[in-house]
SELO-431951 format. One record per residue: residue number from 1; chain; x, y, z of N, C-alpha, C, O, CB in turn. Coordinates in nm, 3 decimals. Each point is the difference from the previous one (the first is absolute). Last residue first. Glycine has a CB too. Layout:
SELO-431951
FIMAR     i   ch       n_u       n_v       n_w      ca_u      ca_v      ca_w       c_u       c_v       c_w       o_u       o_v       o_w      cb_u      cb_v      cb_w
FIMAR   NUM    A         X         Y         Z         X         Y         Z         X         Y         Z         X         Y         Z         X         Y         Z
...
This chain:
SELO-431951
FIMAR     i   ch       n_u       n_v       n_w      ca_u      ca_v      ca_w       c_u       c_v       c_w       o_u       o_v       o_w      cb_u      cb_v      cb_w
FIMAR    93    A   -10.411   -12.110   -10.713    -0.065    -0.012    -0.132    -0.123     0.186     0.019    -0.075     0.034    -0.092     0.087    -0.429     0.064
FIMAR    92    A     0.545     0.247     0.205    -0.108     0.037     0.012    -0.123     0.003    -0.097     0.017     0.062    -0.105     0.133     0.024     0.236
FIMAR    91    A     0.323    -0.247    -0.087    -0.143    -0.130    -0.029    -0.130     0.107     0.065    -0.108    -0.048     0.036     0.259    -0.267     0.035
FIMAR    90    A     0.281     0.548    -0.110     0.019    -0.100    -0.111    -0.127    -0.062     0.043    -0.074     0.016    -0.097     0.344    -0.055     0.049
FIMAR    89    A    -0.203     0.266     0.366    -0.051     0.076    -0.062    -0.018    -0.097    -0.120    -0.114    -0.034    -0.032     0.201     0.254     0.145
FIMAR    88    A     0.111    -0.403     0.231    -0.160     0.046     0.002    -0.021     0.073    -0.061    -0.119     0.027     0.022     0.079    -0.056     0.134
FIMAR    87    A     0.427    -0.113    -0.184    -0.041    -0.104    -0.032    -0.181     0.024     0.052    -0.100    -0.067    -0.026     0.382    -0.077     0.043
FIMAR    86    A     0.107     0.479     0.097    -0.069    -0.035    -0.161    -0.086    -0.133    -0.058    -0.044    -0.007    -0.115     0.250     0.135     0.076
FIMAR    85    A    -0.107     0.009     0.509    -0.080     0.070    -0.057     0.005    -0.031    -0.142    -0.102    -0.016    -0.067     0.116     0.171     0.241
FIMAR    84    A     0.250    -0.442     0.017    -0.071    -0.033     0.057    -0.159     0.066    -0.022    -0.107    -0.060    -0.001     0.329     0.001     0.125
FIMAR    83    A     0.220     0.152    -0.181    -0.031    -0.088    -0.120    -0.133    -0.068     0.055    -0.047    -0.092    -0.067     0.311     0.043    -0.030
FIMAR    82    A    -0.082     0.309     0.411     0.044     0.089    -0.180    -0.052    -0.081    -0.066    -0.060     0.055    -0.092     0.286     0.049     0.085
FIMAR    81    A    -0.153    -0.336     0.437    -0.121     0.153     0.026    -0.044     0.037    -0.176    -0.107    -0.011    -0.059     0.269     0.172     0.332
FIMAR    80    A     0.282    -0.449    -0.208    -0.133    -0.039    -0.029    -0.154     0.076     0.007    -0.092    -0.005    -0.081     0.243    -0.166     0.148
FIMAR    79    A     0.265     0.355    -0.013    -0.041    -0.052    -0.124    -0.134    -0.086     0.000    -0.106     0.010    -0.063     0.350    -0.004     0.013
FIMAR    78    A    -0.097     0.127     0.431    -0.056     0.156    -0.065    -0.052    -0.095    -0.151    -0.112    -0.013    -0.051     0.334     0.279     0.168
FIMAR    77    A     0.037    -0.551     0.187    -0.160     0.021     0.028    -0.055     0.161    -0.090    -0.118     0.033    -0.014     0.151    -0.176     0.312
FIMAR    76    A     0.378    -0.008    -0.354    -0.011    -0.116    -0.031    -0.231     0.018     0.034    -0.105    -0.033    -0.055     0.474    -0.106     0.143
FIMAR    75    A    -0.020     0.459     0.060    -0.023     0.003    -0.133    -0.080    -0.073    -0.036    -0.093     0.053    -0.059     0.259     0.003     0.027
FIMAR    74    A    -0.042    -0.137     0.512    -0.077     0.122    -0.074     0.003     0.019    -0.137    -0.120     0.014    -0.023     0.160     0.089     0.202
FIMAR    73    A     0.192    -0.481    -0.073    -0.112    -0.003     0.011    -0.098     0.127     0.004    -0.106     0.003    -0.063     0.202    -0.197     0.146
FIMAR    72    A     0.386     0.260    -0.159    -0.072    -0.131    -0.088    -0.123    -0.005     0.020    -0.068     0.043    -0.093     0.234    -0.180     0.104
FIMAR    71    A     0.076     0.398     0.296    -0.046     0.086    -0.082    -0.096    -0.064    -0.133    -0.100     0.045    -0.056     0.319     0.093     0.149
FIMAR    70    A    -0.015    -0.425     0.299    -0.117     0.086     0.007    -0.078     0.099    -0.144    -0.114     0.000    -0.045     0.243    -0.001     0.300
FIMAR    69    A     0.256    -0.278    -0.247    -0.106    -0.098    -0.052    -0.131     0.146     0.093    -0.112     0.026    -0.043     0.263    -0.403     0.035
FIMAR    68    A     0.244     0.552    -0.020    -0.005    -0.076    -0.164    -0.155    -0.076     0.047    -0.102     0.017    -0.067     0.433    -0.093    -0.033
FIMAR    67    A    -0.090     0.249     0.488    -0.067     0.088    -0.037    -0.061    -0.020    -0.187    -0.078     0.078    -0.055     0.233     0.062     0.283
FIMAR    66    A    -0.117    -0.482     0.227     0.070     0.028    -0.104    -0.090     0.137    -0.087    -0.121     0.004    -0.021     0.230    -0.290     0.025
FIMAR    65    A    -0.293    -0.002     0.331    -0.006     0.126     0.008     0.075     0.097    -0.107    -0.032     0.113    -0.037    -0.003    -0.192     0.266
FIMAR    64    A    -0.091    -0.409    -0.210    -0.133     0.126    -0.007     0.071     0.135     0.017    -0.051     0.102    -0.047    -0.151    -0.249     0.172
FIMAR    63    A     0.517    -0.193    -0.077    -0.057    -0.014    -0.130    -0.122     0.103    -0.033    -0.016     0.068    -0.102     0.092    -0.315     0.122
FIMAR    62    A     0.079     0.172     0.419     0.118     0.081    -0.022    -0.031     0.002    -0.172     0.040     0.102    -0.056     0.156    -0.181     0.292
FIMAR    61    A    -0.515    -0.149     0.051    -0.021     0.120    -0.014     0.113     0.082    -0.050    -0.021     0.120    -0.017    -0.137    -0.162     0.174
FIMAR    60    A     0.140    -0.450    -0.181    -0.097     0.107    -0.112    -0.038     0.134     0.030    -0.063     0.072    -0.078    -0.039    -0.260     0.021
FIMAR    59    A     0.472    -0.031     0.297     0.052    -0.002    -0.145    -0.132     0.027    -0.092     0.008     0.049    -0.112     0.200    -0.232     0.165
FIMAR    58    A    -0.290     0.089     0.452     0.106     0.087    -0.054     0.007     0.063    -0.157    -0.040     0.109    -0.038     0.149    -0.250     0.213
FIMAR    57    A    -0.400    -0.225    -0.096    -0.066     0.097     0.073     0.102     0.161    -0.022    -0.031     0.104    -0.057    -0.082    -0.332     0.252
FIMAR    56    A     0.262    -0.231    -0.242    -0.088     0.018    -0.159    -0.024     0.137     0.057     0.066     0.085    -0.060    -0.213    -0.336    -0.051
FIMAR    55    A     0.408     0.080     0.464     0.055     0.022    -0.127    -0.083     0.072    -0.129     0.035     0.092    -0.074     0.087    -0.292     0.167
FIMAR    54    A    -0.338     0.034     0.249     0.083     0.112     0.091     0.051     0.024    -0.115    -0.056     0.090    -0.062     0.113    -0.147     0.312
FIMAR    53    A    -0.247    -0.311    -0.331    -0.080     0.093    -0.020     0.056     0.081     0.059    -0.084     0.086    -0.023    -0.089    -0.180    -0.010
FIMAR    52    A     0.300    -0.325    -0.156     0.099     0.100     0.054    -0.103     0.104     0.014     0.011     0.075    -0.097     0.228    -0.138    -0.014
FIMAR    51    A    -0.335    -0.363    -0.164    -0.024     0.023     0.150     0.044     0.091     0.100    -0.032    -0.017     0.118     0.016    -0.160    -0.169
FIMAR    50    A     0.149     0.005    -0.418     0.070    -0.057     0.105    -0.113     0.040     0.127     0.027    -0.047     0.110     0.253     0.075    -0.224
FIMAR    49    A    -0.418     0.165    -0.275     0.020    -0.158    -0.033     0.051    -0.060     0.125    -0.064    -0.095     0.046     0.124     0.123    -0.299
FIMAR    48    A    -0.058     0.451     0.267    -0.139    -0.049    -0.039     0.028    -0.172     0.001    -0.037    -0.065     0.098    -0.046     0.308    -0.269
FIMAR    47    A     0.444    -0.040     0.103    -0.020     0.009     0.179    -0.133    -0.026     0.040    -0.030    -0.045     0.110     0.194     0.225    -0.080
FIMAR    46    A    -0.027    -0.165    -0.532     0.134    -0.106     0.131    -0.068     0.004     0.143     0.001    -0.092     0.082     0.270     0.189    -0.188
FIMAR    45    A    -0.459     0.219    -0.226    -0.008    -0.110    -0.001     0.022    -0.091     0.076    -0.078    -0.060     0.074     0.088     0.135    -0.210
FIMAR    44    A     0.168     0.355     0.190    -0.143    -0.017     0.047    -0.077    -0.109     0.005    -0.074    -0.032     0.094     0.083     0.208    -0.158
FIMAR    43    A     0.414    -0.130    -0.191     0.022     0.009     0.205    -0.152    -0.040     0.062    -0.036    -0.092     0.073     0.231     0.350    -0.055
FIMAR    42    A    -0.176    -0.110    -0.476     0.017    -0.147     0.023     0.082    -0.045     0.097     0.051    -0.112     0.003    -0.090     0.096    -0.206
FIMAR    41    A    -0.081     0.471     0.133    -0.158    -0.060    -0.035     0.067    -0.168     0.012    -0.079    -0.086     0.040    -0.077     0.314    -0.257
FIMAR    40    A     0.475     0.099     0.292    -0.063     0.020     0.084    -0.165    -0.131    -0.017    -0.067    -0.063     0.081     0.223     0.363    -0.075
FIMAR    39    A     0.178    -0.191    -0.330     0.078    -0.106     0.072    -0.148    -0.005     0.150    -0.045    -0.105     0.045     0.408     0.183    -0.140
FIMAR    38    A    -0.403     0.210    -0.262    -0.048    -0.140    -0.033     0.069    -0.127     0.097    -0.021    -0.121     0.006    -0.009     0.222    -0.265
FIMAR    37    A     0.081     0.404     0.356    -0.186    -0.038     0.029     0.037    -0.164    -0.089    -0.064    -0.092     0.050    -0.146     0.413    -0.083
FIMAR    36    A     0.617    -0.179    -0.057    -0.037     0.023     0.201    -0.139    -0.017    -0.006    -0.034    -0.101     0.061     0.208     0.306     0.039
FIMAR    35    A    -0.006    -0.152    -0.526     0.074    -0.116     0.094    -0.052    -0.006     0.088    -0.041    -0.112     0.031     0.219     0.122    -0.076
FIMAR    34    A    -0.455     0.227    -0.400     0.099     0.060     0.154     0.039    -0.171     0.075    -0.082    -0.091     0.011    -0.101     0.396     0.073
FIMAR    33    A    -0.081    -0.247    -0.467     0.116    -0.016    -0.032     0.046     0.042     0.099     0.123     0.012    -0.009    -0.126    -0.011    -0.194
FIMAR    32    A    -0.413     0.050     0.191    -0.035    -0.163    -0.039     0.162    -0.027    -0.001     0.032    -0.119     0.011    -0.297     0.104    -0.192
FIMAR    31    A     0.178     0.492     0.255    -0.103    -0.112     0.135     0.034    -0.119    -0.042     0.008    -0.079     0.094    -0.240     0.197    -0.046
FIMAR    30    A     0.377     0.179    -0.347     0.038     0.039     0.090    -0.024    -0.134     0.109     0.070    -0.091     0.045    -0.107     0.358    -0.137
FIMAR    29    A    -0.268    -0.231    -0.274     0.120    -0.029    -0.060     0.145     0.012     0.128     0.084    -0.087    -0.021    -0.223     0.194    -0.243
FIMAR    28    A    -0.273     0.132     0.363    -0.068    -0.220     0.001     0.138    -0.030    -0.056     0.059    -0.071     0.081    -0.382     0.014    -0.183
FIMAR    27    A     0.345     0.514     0.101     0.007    -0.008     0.163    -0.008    -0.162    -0.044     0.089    -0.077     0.036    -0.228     0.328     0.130
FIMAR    26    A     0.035    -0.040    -0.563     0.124    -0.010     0.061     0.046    -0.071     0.148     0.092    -0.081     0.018    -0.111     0.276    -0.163
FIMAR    25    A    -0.394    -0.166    -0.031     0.078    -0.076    -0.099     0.136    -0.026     0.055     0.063    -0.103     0.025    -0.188     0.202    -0.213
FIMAR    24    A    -0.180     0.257     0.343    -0.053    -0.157     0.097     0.119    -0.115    -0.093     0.051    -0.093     0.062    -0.414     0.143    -0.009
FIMAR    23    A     0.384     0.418    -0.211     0.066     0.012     0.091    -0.067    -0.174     0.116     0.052    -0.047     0.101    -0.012     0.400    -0.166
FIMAR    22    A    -0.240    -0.242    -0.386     0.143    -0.026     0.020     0.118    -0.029     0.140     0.094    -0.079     0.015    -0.176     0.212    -0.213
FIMAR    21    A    -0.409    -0.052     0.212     0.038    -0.125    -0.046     0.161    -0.014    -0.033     0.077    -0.086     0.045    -0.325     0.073    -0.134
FIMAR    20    A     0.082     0.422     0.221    -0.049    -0.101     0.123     0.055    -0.180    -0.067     0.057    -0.092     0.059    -0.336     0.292     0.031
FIMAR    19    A     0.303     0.220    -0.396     0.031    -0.008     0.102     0.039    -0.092     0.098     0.116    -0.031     0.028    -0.207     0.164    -0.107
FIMAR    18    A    -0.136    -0.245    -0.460    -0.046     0.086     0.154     0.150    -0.047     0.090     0.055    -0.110     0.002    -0.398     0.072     0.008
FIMAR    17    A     0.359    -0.187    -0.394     0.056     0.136     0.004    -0.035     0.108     0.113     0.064     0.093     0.048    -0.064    -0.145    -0.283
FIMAR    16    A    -0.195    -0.407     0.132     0.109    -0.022     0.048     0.083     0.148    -0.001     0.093     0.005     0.079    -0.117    -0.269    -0.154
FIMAR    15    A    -0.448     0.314     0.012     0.040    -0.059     0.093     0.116    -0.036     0.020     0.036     0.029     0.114    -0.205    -0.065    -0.124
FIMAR    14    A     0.052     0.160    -0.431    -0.008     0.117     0.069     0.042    -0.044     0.131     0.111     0.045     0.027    -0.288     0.067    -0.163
FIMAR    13    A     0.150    -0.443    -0.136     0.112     0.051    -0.010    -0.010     0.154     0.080     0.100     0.051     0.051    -0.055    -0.207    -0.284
FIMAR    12    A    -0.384    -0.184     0.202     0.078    -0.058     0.031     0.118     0.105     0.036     0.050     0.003     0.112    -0.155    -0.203    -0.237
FIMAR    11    A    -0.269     0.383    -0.109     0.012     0.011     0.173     0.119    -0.085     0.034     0.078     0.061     0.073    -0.343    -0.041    -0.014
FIMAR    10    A     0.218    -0.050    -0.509     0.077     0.139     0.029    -0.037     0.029     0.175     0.073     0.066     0.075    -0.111     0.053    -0.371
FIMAR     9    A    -0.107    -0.551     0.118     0.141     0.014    -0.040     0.068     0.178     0.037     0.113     0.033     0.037    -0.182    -0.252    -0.258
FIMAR     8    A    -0.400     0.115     0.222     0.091    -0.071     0.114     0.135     0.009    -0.003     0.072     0.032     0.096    -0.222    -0.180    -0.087
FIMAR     7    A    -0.102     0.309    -0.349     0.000     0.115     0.112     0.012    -0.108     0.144    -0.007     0.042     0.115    -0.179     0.181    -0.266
FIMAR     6    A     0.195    -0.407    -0.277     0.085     0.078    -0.004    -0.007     0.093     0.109     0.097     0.072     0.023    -0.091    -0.117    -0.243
FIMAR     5    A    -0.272    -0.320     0.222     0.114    -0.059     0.048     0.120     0.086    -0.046     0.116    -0.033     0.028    -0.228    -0.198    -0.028
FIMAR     4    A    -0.339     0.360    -0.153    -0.004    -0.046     0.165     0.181    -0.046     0.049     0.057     0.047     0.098    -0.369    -0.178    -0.129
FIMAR     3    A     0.171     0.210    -0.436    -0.002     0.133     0.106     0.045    -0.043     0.148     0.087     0.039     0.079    -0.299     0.073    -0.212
FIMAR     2    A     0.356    -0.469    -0.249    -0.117     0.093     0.047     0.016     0.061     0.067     0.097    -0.018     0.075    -0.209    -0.075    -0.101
FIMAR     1    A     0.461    -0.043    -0.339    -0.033    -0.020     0.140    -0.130     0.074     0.031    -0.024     0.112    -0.045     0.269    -0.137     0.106
């Protein structure tokens, strides 16, 4: 293997072991398997489709506020922030 794609391979792996990432892994695994935010997201649908905007309006702020899909999206934005500096350093010439 060449250099290059061995010290990807060991950033690959340093990153999924960072902190921040494990703990974003977990919470997204949590978030994608919880009943209630998925029942919530195809209520949202239904009421979107039907025209129910009192309804849609309700049910996306009781969905926004949920404490899973909040903490979800704060992670969800750090990570991205995180990967965001390495990808400037990585193509710094």
């Amino acid at each position: 293997m060449n250099e290059t794609i061995e010290l990807a391979h060991e950033l690959k792996k340093e990153i999924l072991n960072d902190p921040l990432i494990v703990e974003y892994l977990r919470i997204k695994k949590l978030f994608q398997s919880d009943d209630e935010i998925n029942i919530l997201k195809h209520d949202i649908s239904l009421a979107k489709a039907r025209h129910q905007n009192e309804l849609h309006k309700e049910l996306l702020a009781k969905y926004n506020s949920h404490p899973l899909v909040v903490n979800y999206n704060v992670l969800k934005e750090e990570v991205n922030e995180y990967l965001l500096e390495i990808s400037k350093i990585v193509n710094k010439k």
